[in-house]
N, C-alpha and C positions, 0 to 999 in steps of 0.2 A: 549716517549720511543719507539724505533723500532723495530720492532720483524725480530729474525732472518730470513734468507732466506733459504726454506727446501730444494732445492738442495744445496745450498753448505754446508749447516748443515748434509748432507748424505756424499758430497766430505771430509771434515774432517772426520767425522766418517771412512769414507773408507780407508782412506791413513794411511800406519804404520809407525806412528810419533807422537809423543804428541804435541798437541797444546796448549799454552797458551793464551788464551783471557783476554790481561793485559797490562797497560801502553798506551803509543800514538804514537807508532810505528810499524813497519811490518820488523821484522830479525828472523835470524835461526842462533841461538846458538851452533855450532859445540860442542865444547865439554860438553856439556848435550845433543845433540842433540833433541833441540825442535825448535818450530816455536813459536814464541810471534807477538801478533796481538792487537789491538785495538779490545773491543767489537763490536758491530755492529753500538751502538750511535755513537762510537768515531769515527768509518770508513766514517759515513755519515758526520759527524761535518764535517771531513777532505774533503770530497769530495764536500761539499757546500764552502767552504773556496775557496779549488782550484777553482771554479764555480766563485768567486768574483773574486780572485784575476786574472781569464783571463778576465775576463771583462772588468776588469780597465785598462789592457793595450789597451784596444782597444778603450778607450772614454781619 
């Protein structure tokens, strides 16, 4: 499990906007006006993912 990162666990907190931390995507739902995010496991999953997948174009 990853533990979140306390600056940007402050930059959320700061900005007036409700965040969701939910599902495996990064969008901002106009009409509720929120932000939905992957937890922070999910954002590392995805960012180890991308990590392979440039790899592989390059072997």
């Amino acid at each position: 499990m990853h533990e979140p990162i306390p600056h940007m666990q402050d930059f959320f907190e700061a900005i007036d906007i409700v965040t969701s931390f939910t599902g495996r995507e990064v969008y901002y739902m106009a009409s509720v006006d929120k932000v939905y995010m992957p937890d922070i496991s999910g954002i590392m999953e995805q960012a180890h993912q991308i990590r392979l997948d440039s790899y592989s174009t390059f072997i």
